[in-house]
DRENVO-968053 format. One record per residue (C-alpha): residue number from 1; residue in three letters; x, y, z. Coordinates in steps of 0.02 Angstrom, whole numbers. Example, Ala and Ser with C-alpha at 12.3 -4.5 7.8 and 13.67 -1.06 7.14 Angstrom:
1;ALA;615;-225;390
2;SER;684;-53;357
end
This chain:
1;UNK;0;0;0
2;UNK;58;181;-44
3;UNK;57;272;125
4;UNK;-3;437;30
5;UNK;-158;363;-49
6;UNK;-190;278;117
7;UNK;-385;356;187
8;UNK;-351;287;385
9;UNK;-518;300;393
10;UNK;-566;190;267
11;UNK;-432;73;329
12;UNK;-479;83;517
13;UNK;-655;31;452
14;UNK;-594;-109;351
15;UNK;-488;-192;474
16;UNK;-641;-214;595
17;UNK;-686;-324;461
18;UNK;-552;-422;425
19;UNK;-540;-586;448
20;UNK;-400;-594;578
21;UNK;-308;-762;539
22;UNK;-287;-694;373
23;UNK;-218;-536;440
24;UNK;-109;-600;568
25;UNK;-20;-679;396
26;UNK;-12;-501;336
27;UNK;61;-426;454
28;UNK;201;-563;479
29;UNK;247;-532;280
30;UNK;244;-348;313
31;UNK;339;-322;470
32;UNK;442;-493;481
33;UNK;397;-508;666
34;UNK;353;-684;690
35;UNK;326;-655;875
36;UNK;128;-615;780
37;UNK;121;-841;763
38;UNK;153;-853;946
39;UNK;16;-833;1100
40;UNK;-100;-772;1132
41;UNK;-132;-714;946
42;UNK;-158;-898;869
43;UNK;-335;-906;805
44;UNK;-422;-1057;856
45;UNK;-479;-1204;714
46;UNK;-651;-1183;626
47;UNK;-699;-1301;495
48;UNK;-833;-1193;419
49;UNK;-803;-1142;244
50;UNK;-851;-974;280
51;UNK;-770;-959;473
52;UNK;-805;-830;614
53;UNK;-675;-677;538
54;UNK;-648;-661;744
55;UNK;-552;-799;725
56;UNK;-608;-879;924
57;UNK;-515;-755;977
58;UNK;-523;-636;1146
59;UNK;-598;-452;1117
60;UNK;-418;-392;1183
61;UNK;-314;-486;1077
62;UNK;-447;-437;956
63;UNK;-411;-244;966
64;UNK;-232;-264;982
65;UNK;-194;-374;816
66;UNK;-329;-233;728
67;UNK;-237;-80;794
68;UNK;-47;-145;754
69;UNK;-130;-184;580
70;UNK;-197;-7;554
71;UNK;-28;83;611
72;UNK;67;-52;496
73;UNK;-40;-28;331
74;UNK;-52;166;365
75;UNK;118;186;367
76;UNK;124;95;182
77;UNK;246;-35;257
78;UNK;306;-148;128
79;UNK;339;-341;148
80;UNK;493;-375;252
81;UNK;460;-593;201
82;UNK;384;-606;22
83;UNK;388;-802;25
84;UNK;427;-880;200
85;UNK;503;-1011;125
86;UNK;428;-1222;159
87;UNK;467;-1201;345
88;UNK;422;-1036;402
89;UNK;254;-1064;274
90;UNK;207;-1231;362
91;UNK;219;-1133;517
92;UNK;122;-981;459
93;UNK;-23;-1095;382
94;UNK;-49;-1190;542
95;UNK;-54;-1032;668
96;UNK;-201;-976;521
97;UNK;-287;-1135;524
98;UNK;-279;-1171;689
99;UNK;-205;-1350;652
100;UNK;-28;-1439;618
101;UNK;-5;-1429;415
102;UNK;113;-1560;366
103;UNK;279;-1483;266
104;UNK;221;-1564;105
105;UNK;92;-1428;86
106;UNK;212;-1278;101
107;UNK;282;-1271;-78
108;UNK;108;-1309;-165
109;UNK;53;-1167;-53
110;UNK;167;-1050;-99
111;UNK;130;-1073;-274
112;UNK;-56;-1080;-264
113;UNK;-4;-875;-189
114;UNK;112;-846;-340
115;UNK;253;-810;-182
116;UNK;365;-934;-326
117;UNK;342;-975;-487
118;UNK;234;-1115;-537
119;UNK;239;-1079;-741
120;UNK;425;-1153;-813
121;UNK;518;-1042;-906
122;UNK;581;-1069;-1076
123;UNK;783;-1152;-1073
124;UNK;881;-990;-1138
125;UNK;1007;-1139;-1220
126;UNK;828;-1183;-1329
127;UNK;755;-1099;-1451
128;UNK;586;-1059;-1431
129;UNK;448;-1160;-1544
130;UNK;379;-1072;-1687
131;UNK;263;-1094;-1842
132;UNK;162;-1256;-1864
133;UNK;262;-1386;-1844
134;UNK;264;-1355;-1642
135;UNK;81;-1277;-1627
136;UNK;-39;-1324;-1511
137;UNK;-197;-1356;-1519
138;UNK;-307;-1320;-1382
139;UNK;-523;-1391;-1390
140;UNK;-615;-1271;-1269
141;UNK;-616;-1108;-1210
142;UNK;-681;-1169;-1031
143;UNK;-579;-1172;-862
144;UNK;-449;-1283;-932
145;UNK;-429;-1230;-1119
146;UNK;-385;-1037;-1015
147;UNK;-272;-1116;-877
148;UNK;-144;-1183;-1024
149;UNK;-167;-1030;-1147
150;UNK;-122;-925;-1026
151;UNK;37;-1031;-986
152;UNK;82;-1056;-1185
153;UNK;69;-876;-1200
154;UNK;208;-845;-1061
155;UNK;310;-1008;-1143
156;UNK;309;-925;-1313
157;UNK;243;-1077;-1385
158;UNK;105;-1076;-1544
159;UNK;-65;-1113;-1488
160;UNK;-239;-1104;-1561
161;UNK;-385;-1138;-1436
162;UNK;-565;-1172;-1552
163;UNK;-725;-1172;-1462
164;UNK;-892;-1219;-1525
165;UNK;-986;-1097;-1438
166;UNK;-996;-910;-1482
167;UNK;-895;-859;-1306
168;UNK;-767;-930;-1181
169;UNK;-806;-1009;-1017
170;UNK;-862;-1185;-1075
171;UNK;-994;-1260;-960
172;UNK;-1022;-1094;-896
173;UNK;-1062;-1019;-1055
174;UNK;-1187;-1176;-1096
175;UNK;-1273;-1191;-944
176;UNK;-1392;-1044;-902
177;UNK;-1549;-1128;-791
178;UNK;-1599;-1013;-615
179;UNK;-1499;-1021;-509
180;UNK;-1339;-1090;-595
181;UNK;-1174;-1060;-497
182;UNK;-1028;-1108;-398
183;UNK;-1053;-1248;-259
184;UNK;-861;-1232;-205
185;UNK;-794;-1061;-124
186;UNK;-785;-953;-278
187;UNK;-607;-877;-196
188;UNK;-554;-1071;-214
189;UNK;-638;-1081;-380
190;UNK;-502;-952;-455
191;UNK;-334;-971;-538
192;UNK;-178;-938;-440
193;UNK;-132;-796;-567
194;UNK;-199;-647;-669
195;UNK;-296;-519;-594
196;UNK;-385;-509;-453
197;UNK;-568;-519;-455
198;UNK;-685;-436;-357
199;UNK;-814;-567;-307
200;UNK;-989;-518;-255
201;UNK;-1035;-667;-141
202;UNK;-923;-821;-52
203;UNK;-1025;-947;-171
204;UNK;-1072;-837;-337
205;UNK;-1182;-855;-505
206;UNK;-1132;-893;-662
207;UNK;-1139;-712;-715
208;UNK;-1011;-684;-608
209;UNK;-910;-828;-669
210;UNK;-914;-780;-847
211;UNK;-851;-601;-789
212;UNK;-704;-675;-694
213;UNK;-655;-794;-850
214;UNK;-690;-634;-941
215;UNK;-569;-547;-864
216;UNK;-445;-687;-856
217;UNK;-408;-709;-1042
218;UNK;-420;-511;-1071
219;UNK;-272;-490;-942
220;UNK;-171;-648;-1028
221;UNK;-222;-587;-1234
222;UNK;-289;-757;-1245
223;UNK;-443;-695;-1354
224;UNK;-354;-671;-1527
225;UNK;-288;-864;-1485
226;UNK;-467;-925;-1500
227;UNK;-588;-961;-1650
228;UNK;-772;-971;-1574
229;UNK;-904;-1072;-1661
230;UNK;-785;-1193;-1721
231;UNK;-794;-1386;-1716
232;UNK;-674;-1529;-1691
233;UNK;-745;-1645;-1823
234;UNK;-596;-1775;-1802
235;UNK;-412;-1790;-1793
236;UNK;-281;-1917;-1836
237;UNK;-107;-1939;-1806
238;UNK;14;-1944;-1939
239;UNK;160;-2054;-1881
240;UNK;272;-1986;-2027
241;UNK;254;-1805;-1980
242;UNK;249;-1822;-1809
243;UNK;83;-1730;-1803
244;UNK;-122;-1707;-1772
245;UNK;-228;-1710;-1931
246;UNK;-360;-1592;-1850
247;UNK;-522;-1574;-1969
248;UNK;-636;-1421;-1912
249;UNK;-780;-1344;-1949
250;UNK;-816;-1167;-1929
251;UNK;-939;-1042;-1989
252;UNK;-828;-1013;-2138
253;UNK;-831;-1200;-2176
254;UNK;-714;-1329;-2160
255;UNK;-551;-1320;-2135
256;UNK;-388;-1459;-2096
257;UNK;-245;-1393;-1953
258;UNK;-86;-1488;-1931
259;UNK;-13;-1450;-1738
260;UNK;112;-1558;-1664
261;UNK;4;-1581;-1508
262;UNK;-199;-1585;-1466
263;UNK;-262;-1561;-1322
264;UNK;-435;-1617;-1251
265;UNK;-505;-1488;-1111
266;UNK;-686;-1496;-1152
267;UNK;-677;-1588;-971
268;UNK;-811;-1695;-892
269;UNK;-972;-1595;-900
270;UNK;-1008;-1555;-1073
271;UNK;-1116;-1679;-1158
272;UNK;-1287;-1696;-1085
273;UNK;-1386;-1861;-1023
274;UNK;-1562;-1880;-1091
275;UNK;-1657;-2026;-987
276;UNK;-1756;-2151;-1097
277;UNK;-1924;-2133;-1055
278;UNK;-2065;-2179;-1119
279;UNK;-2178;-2083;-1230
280;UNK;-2053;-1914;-1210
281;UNK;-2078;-1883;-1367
282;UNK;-2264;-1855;-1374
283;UNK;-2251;-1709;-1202
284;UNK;-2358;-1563;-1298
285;UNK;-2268;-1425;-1204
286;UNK;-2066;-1374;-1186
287;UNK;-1959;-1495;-1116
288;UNK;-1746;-1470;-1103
289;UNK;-1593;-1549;-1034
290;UNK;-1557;-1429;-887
291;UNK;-1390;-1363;-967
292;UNK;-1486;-1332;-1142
293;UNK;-1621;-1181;-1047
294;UNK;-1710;-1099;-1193
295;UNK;-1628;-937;-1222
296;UNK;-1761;-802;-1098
297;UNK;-1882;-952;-1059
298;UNK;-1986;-871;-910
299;UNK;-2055;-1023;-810
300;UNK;-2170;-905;-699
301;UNK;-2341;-963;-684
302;UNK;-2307;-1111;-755
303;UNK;-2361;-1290;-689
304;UNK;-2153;-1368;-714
305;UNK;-2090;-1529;-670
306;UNK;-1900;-1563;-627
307;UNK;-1830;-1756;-656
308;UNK;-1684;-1791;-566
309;UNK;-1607;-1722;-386
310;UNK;-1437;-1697;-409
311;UNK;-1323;-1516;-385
312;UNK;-1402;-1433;-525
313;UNK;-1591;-1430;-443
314;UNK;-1537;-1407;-278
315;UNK;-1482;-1228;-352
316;UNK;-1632;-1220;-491
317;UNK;-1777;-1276;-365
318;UNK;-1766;-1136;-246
319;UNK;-1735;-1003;-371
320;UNK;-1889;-1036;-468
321;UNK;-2019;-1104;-313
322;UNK;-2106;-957;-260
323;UNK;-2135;-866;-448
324;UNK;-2199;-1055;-550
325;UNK;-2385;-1110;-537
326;UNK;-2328;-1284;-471
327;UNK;-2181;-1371;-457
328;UNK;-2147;-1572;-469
329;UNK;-1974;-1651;-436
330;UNK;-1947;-1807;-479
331;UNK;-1821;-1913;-362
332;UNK;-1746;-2072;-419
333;UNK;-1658;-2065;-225
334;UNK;-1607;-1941;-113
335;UNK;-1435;-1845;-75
336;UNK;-1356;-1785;75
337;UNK;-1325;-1613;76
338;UNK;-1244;-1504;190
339;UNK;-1276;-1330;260
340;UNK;-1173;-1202;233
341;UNK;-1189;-1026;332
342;UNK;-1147;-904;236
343;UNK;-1197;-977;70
344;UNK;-1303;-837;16
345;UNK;-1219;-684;89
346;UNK;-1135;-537;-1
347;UNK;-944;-509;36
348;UNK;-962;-347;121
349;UNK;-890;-178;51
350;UNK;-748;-158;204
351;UNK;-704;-362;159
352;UNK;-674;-316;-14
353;UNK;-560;-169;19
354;UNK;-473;-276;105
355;UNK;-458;-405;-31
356;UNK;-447;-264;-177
357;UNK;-309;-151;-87
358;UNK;-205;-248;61
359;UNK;-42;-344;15
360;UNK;-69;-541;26
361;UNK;-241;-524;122
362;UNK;-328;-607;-64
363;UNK;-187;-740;-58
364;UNK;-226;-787;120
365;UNK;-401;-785;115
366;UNK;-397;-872;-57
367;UNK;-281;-1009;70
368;UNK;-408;-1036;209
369;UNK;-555;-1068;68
370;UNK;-451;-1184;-21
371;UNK;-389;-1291;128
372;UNK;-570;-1301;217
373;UNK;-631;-1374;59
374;UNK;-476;-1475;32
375;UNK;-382;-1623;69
376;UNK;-447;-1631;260
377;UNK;-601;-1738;236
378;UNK;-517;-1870;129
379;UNK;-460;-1959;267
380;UNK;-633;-1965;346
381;UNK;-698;-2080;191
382;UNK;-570;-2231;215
383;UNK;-666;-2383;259
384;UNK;-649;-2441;433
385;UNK;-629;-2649;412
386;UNK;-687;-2655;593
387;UNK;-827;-2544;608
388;UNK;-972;-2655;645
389;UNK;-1112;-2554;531
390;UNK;-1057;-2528;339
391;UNK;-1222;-2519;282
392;UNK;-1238;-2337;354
393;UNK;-1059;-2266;364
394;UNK;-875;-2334;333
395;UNK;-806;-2260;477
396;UNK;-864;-2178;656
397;UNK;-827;-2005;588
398;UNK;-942;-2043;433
399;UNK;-1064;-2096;555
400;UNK;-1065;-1935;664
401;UNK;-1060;-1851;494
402;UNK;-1212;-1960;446
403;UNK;-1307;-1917;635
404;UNK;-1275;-1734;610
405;UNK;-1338;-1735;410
406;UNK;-1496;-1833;477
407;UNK;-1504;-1697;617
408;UNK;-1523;-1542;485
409;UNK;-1647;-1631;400
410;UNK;-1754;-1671;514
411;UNK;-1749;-1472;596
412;UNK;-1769;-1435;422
413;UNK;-1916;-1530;379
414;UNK;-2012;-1515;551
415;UNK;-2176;-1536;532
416;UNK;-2169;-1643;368
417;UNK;-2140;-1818;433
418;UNK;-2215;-1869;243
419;UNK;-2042;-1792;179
420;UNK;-1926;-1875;322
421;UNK;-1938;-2048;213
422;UNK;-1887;-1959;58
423;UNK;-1762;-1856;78
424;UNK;-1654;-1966;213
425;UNK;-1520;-2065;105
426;UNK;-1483;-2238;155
427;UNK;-1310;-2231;113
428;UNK;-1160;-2180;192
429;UNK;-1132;-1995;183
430;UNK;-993;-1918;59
431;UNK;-1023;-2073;-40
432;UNK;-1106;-1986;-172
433;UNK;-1057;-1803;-239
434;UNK;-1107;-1702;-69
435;UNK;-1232;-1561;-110
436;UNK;-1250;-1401;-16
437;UNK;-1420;-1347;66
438;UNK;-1484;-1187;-37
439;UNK;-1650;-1177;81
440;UNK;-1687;-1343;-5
441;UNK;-1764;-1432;125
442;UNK;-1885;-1287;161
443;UNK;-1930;-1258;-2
444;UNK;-1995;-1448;-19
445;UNK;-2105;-1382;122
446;UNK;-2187;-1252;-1
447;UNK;-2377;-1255;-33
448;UNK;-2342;-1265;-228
449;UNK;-2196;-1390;-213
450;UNK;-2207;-1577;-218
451;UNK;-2072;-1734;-201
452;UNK;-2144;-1875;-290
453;UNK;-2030;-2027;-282
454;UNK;-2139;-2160;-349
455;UNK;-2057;-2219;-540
456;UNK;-2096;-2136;-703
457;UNK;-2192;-2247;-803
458;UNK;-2215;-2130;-967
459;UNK;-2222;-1971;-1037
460;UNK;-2371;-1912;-1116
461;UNK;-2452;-1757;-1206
462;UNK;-2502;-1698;-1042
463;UNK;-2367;-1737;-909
464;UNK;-2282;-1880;-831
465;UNK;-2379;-2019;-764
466;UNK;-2287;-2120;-636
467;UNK;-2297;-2330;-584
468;UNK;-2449;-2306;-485
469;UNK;-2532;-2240;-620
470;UNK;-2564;-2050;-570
471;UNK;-2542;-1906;-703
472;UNK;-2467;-1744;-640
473;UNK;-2494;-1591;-785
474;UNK;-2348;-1494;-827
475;UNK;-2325;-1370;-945
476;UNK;-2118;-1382;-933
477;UNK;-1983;-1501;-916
478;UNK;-1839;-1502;-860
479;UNK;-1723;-1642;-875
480;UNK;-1592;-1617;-723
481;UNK;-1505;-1783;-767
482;UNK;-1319;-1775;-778
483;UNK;-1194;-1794;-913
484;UNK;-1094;-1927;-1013
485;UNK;-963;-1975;-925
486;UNK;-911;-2151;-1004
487;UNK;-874;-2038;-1162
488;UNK;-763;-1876;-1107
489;UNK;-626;-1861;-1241
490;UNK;-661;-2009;-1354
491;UNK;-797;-1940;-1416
492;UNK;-701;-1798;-1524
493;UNK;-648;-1943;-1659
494;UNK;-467;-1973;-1622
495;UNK;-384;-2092;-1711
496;UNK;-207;-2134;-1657
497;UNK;-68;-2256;-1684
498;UNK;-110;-2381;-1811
499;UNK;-283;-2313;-1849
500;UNK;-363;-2365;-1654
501;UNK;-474;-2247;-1613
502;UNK;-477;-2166;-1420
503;UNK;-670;-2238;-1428
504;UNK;-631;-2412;-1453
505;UNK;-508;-2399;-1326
506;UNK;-624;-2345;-1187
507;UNK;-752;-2449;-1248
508;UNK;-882;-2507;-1151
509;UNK;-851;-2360;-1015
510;UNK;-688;-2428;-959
511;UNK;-596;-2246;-951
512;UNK;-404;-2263;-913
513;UNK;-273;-2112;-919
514;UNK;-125;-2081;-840
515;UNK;-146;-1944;-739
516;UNK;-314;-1935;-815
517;UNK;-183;-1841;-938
518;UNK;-113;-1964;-1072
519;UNK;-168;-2143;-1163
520;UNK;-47;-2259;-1252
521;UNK;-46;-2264;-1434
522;UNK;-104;-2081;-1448
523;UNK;65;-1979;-1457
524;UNK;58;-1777;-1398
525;UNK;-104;-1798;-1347
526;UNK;-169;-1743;-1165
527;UNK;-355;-1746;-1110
528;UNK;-353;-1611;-978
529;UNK;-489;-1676;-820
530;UNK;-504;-1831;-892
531;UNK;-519;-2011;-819
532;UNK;-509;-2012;-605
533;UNK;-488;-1804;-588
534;UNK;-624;-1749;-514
535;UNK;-604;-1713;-335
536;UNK;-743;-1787;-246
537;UNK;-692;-1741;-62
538;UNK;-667;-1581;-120
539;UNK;-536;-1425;-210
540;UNK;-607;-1357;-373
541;UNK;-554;-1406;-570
542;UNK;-445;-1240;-561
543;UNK;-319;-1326;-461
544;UNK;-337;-1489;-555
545;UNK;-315;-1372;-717
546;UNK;-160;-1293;-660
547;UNK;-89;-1451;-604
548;UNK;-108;-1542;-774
549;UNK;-58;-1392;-859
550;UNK;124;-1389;-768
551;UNK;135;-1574;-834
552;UNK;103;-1521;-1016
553;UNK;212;-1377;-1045
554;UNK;335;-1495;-924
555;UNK;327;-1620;-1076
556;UNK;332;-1471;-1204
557;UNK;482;-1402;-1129
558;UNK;564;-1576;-1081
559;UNK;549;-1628;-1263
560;UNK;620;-1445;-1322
561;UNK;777;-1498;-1230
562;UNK;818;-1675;-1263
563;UNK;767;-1643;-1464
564;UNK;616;-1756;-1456
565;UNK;442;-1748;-1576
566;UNK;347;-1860;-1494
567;UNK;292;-1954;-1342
568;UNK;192;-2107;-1310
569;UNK;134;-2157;-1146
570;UNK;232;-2344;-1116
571;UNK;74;-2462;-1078
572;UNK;165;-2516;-927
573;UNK;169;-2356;-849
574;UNK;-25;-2327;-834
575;UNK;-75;-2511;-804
576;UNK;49;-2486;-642
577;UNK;-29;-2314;-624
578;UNK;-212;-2378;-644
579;UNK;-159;-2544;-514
580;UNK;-114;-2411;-386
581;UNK;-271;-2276;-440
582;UNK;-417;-2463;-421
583;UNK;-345;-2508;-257
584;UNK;-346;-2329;-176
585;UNK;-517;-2309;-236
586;UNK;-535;-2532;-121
587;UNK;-504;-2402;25
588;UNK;-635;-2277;7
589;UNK;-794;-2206;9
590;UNK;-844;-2229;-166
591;UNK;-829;-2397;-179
592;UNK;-949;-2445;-60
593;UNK;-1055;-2600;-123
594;UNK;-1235;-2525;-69
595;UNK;-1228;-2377;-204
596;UNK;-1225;-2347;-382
597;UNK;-1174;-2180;-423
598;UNK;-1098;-2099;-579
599;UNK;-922;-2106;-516
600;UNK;-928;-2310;-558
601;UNK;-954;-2375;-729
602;UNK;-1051;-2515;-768
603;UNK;-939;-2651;-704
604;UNK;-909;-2550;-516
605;UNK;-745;-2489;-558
606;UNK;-729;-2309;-485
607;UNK;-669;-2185;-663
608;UNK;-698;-2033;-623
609;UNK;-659;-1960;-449
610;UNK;-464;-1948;-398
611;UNK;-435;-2061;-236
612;UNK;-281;-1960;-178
613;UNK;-285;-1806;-94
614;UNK;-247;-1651;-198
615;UNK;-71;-1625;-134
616;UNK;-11;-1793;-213
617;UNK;-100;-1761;-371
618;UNK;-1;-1595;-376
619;UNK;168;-1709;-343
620;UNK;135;-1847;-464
621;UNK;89;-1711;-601
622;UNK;223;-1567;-554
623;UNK;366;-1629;-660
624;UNK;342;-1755;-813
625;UNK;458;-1900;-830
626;UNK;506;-1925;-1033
627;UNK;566;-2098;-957
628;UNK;381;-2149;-935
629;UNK;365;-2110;-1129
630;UNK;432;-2209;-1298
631;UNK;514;-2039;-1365
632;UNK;530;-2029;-1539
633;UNK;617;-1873;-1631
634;UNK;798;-1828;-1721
635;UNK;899;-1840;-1518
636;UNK;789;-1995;-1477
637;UNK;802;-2078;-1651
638;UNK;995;-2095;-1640
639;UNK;1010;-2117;-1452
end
């Protein structure tokens, strides 16, 4: 801070604000007095995602930290520690927390605050790739496609990003229903560089999503990098060229680009999942996959029914309850969710001074939201062999987590025993995606809202009729069903190595990548969160992005040094990798016999959720190994 432009009263006013774990790490960077991490100014543990800014705290110690803070950001102090270094870190994120942070966490920490570098450099002994024989390409403009622009942009190296829809932001862009938004902290939901972002709420909308990404790819020059409304129709490799065959189509027709490597980052949510049912074809009035909303549909006064109960109504129902005429859900079985205070609030003005204008109080706060919905509750879904009930919970902490889940719901839904039945899950908590409460539970209680769990028999001109025979009118539909996610990648027509295509080899919904990143027999080609990457104990897919892009450019620039064309992922090294990733997944949660979910494919084999916490998945994909690759090129040729 510039002590001239400093108003102290604006500042004084802020600080009352502040959350003061976060500040206590300010003012330890500023003034390099690390008496700050000793008592009686450590804050005391809170697992909420959005925690008591007092941080348990005594009003004394309270005034004190807030009035050093004041006199130390007046004075425009500037840092005396920029990065703390793995030990000092460690020490500085458990005083914040509350709790002991192992080491291992320090250096992924300081990169996730851009205190070092996590981008490589370019080799100044290599020159830098140009023209086509080195380009990139890049298939979506969404989270991921943006997270490894922005890096080939800094590398130097020749991309071209094409997107099918008319803007960036992938799944974002697509999916426009009531409600839609963030269901992880939207401070953990952003990108560990470009600018800061100003975000209106702790869990915000897709408008303000958009914005961010918006502003993301402005700050990088990413935009002149991407051709909108353009299709991946196909792509083959050429073994003789060492290259992708790329066949597009565009609004200008078709066209055929040659790049040295293709990416996949159209990730795991893009292609929607139509139930068979019955008659749908004959409904008389508008019916939709959620992520397909008509373009300024207006559902007020309007008698709608919702299949399906799954994240995307739990944000939908409530936004749309008290405007429609009636509104029918349709439950194949219930979820747990979890409350979350806090979920609806605004980030106040003083908070977002503080974010906006204080050195390292957005990188700290940005900390806290991304450990509480971190690695912590991993080790809370291992399967107990010894605990005597497994049809309820795997462990004794799942099964407090399951008595204080049943707990909510039943405050909740006082007064409705009819609903209790429903809407308690018979399975062990965390072992499906975990939702969060947005007033769901009360708005089932609504005059105009019912939970009908009896089977859909058919569809017909009027509404859905269910098994035992009852019609309910609607004059909308909304299919809330999920995605495909036995297809991800392999649906873009790759052909590889000796004319297999990436379909036939994840045939039958058996998805396998190393990494989720890279598939023998299909050289230079990464699919970015594919096969067992999403986190389902928690982070966001902007860590996972970041992640997989340091192993990419770490292959790009590997390859730029030891004179090498092309890499193929040695069979060996993923069925070792997948061995390792199947009997993880033995140990957990999502494996549990009484459940079908979508994280298993048809045989039971766990595909799509990573079983190790994030800070291993950051280690295994930090720095790629050319030894786990058949390298092929002029250096490798005559080695």
């Amino acid at each position: 801070m510039n002590e001239s432009s400093v108003d102290r009263h604006q500042l004084e006013s802020a600080v009352q604000a502040a959350d003061l774990r976060v500040l206590l790490m300010v003012m330890v960077h500023l003034s390099g007095d690390l008496g700050w991490l000793d008592p009686p100014h450590c804050p005391r543990r809170d697992v909420n995602l959005v925690a008591d800014p007092a941080a348990g705290l005594p009003p004394e110690v309270q005034g004190r930290i807030r009035h050093a803070a004041v006199e130390m950001l007046a004075t425009g102090a500037r840092a005396v520690i920029h990065d703390p270094g793995d030990a000092l870190m460690q020490r500085m994120m458990s005083v914040c927390l509350g709790e002991s942070v192992p080491l291992e966490y320090a250096r992924l920490t300081r990169e996730e605050m851009a205190l070092v570098p996590r981008r490589l450099r370019w080799p100044e002994s290599v020159p830098r790739p140009s023209g086509s024989d080195e380009h990139v390409l890049i298939v979506g403009a969404g989270v991921s496609g943006i997270a490894l622009g922005a890096s080939l942009i800094e590398l130097g190296v020749p991309f071209t990003i094409v997107e099918k829809a008319g803007d960036i932001g992938g799944a974002w862009f697509v999916n426009r229903y009531p409600g839609c938004g963030v269901d992880t902290p939207n401070h953990a939901y952003s990108f560990s560089f470009g600018p800061r972002f100003l975000w209106p709420r702790y869990f915000s909308r897709r408008e303000e999503v958009l914005a961010y990404l918006r502003q993301v790819i402005d700050a990088a020059g990413l935009r002149k990098h991407i051709r909108f409304s353009t299709q991946l129709m196909g792509a083959t490799w050429n073994e003789e060229a060492r290259q992708w065959v790329a066949q597009l189509r565009g609004a200008d027709g078709d066209s055929i680009v040659r790049s040295r490597f293709l990416v996949s980052a159209i990730g795991q949510l893009s292609d929607p999942q139509l139930p068979r049912i019955d008659g749908a074809g004959s409904f008389e009035g508008v019916s939709f996959h959620s992520a397909n909303w008509p373009e300024g549909l207006k559902v007020g006064g309007r008698r709608v029914a919702v299949i399906g109960t799954g994240a995307t109504v739990m944000q939908l129902v409530p936004e749309i309850a008290d405007s429609v005429r009636s509104l029918t859900i349709y439950q194949r079985s219930p979820q747990w969710a979890r409350p979350i205070p806090g979920y609806r609030e605004p980030i106040g003005q003083q908070a977002q001074w503080l974010l906006a204008h204080v050195p390292y109080y957005a990188e700290w706060f940005r900390f806290t939201m991304f450990w509480r919905y971190g690695d912590g509750l991993l080790k809370t879904l291992k399967k107990d062999p010894d605990w005597p009930h497994p049809q309820r919970a795997v462990n004794a902490v799942n099964d407090r987590h399951r008595r204080e889940l049943t707990d909510f719901i039943r405050a909740e839904l006082e007064g409705r025993p009819d609903l209790l039945s429903k809407c308690i899950p018979d399975y062990p908590p965390y072992g499906k995606r975990i939702l969060l409460d947005n007033d769901w539970y009360r708005t089932l209680k609504k005059p105009r809202v019912e939970l009908v769990v009896d089977p859909i028999r058919r569809i017909v001109g009027a509404g859905i009729e269910t098994a035992d025979g009852r019609l309910r009118e609607a004059d909308v539909i909304v299919y809330a069903t999920g995605f495909k996610l036995t297809e991800m990648a392999a649906r873009l027509g790759l052909v590889g190595r000796r004319g297999r295509s990436l379909s036939e080899v994840w045939a039958d919904g058996d998805l396998r990548a190393y990494l989720g990143l890279t598939v023998p027999g299909f050289p230079n080609f990464f699919c970015m969160v594919g096969p067992g990457t999403s986190s389902g104990h928690g982070g966001s897919i902007t860590f996972i992005a970041e992640a997989q892009t340091r192993y990419i450019t770490s292959c790009l620039v590997r390859m730029a040094e030891q004179g090498v064309s092309a890499i193929d992922l040695r069979p060996e090294v993923l069925d070792d990798y997948q061995r390792r990733f199947d009997a993880e997944h033995e140990t957990l949660i999502w494996s549990h016999p009484g459940m079908s979910t979508y994280y298993r494919n048809r045989h039971g084999r766990v595909f799509t959720v990573l079983p190790w916490r994030l800070a291993d998945y950051w280690r295994f994909a930090h720095d790629a190994n050319l030894g786990d690759y058949r390298c092929s090129g002029q250096a490798a040729d005559s080695a």
